[in-house]
C-alpha positions, 0 to 999 in steps of 0.5 A: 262928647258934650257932657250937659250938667245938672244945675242945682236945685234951689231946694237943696238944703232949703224947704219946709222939710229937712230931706232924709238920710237916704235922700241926702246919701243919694244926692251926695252920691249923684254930685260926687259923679257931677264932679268926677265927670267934669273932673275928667273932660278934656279942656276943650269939651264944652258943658251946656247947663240945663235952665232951671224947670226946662229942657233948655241948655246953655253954655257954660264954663267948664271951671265955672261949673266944676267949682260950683259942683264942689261947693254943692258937693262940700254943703250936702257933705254938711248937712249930712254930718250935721244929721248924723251928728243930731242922731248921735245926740239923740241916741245918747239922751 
């Protein structure tokens, strides 16, 4: 089975708006999946990446792609801390 996986989208984490909790909750939960599913191919599967605004795919580096949705994975983990953090600060003044 060849598993296509999503490329990140250039408004995570950047844009006018900061995205909500419930948002970024979301989005952290679809990535953990990202990074279970490409954990879990056997090595010699091939992962296609989807260009950006399109329904074209093209081949890509299982490794390549696992790490990158580590590290997407680890900022919206971040960013999440940093709201809640925020909220706690609030609550307390």
């Amino acid at each position: 089975m060849e598993v296509p996986a999503r490329e990140s989208r250039p408004e995570d984490g950047a844009g006018p708006a900061a995205p909500g909790r419930g948002d970024l909750s979301s989005r952290i939960k679809e990535q953990k999946i990202v990074v279970d599913e490409l954990s879990n191919l056997k090595k010699n599967r091939k992962v296609y990446r989807q260009q950006q605004n399109s329904n074209i795919f093209f081949l890509a580096d299982r490794t390549e792609m696992l790490s990158e949705s580590k590290n997407i994975l680890d900022e919206l983990k971040k960013e999440y801390q940093e709201i809640e953090n925020s909220e706690k600060t609030k609550i307390k003044k």
